[in-house]
N, C-alpha and C positions, 0 to 999 in steps of 0.2 A: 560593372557588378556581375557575380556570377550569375550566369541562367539560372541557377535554382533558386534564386531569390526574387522575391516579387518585386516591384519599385517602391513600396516603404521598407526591403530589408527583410522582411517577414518570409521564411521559410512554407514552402505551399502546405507543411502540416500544422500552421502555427507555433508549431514548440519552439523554434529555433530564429534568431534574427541576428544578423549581422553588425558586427561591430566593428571599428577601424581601431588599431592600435600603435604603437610602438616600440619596437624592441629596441633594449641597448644591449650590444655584446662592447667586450673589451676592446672590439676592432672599430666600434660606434656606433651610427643609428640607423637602423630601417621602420618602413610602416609598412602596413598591408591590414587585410581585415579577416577577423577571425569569428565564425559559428558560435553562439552563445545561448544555451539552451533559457527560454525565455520564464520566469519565472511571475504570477499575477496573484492580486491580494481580490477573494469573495467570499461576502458573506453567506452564511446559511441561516439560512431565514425559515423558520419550522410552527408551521400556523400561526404567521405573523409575526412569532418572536424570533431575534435576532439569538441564534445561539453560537456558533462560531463564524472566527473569522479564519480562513485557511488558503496559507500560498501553496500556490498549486501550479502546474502546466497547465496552459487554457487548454484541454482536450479532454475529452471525456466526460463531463462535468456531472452531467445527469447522474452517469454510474457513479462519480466519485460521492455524490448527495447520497446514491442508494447505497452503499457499501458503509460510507461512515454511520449513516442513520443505526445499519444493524451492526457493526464492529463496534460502539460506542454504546451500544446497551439502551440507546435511545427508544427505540422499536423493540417489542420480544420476536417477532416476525415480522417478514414482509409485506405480508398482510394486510398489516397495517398500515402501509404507503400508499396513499389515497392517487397522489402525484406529485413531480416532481419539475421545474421548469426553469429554465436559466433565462434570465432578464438582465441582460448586462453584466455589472460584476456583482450580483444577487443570484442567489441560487433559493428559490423557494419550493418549498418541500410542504404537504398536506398528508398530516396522518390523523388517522383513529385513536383514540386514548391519550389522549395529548397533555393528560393529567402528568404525566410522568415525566415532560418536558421540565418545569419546577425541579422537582425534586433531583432531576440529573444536570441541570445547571449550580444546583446548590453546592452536589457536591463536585462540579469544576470549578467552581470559585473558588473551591476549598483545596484544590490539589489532589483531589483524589482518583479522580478520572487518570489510567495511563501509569502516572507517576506512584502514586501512591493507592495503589489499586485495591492490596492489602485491607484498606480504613475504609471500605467501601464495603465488606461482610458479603461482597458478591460470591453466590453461593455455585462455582461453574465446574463443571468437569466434566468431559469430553470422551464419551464412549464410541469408541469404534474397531469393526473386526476387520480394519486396514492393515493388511501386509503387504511391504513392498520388498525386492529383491534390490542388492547393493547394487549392482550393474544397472537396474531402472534407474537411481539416483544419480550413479554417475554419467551415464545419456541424457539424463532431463537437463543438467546442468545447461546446455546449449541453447536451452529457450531463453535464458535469461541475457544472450545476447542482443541488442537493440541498435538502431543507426542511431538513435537519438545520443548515445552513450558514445558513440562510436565518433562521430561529429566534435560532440562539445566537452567531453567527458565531467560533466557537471550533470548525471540523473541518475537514477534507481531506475530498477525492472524488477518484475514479479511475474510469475505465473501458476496457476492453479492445474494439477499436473494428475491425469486419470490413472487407474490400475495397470495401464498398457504403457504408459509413460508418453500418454499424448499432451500436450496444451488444450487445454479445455479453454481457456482466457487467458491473454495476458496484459499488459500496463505496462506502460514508463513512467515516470513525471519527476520532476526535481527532489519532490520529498519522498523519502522508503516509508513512512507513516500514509500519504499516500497513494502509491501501488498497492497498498494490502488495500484501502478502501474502492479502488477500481477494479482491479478482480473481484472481488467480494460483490460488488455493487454489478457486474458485465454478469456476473457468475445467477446470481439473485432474478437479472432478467432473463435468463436461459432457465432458469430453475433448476438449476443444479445441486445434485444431491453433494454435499460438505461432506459428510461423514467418510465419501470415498476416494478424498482427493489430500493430496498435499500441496505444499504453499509454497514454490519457492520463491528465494528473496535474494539483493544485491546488497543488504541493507544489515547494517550492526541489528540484534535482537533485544530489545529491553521490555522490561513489564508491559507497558502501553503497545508493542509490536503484540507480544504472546496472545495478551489478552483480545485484542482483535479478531485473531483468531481461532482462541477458545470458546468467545461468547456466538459466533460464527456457525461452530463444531465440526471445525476445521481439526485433525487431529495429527497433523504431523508439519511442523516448516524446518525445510533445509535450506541455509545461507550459504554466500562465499563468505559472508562476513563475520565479526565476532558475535559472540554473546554478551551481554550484562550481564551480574551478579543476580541483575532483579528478573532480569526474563529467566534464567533459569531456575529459580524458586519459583517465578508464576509460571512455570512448564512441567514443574512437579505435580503443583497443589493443583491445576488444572487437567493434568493427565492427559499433556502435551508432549510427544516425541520434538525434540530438538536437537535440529542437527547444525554445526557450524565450521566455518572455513572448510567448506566443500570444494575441489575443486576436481582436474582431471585423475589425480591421482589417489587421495585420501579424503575425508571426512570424519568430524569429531560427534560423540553422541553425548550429550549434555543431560538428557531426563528421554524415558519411554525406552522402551524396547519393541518395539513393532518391523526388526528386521531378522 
């Protein structure tokens, strides 16, 4: 087995565990074993009640608990996160105002969280005196490379990116839904100011991507990847800069002018 894998297989950062496979070419058959970026099902548990269940990379967990609480509209602050503690594949989360729990499970039952964000009368927009230069974008682009990606090529990256074009935090994990909740959530315990940072992303942009980081006040994310129809109406009506298919040479601007 390679050195870099434990004796269950398990990569020393957990994300990653090894698998045996089979190739067939035309000439016939070999095996060998190939890096698999490892993908787990926990629940969020939010003063006792069971409110999502979310596959996730086992890393980070705590921050993923903190970043969804506030990209989800669950919390208006962080504030109000009392604590947060990972128990196995349970992730339990302790907040103040926990009235609003109900009323934001209602309307995910209903499809409105995300997808249908529109039917939710959430009233968000995004003020900030963010300017960045086109040359910062096209240098940041490089944080968003990862060994994790590089390895298994099955995960997302994100990073949360300063006025100088540093990484302020960044994320992997299988789903691009979330790395926006692990920066968000890494970002949250560093107490970093939103308003001055942009978001980038490995990951397609649709309503449930935007709005994460408009309720955030997050005021700019630049992608390699596409847009939705729906994220770039909810990057309008939120007065979110969206940028997409960034890469060395060009990027497209979807809603905002903040360049």
């Amino acid at each position: 087995m390679d050195s870099n894998f434990d004796e269950d297989g398990f990569d020393r950062d957990v994300n990653v565990k090894e698998y045996e496979f089979v190739k067939v070419t035309r000439k016939g058959f070999e095996t060998g074993n190939e890096p698999v970026a490892v993908e787990e099902s926990y629940d969020l548990v939010v003063n006792g009640m069971r409110t999502a269940s979310i596959m996730s990379s086992p890393s980070d967990l705590k921050e993923l608990a903190y970043g969804y609480l506030v990209s989800e509209g669950i919390v208006k602050s962080s504030d109000q996160i009392v604590s947060v503690k990972v128990r196995g594949d349970e992730i339990h989360a302790f907040i103040k105002g926990g009235e609003n729990i109900e009323k934001w499970m209602e309307l995910r039952s209903s499809g409105c969280v995300g997808v249908r964000w529109e039917d939710t009368q959430e009233d968000v927009r995004v003020e900030s005196s963010l300017e960045v230069d086109s040359n910062l974008i096209f240098s940041a682009l490089e944080h968003l490379d990862n060994s994790l990606y590089d390895r298994t090529s099955g995960s997302h990256s994100a990073s949360l990116i300063d006025e100088r074009g540093r990484a302020v935090v960044e994320a992997v994990d299988v789903g691009r839904h979330n790395t926006f909740d692990k920066v968000i959530g890494k970002a949250v315990l560093r107490d970093v100011d939103f308003s001055k940072m942009l978001l980038l992303s490995s990951g397609r942009q649709s309503a449930g991507m935007v709005m994460k980081a408009a309720r955030t006040g997050i005021p700019m994310i630049v992608s390699k990847a596409a847009p939705l129809s729906s994220g770039i109406e909810a990057a309008e009506r939120t007065n979110v800069t969206l940028i997409c298919f960034a890469d060395e040479g060009k990027f497209l601007i979807f809603a905002g002018d903040e360049l």
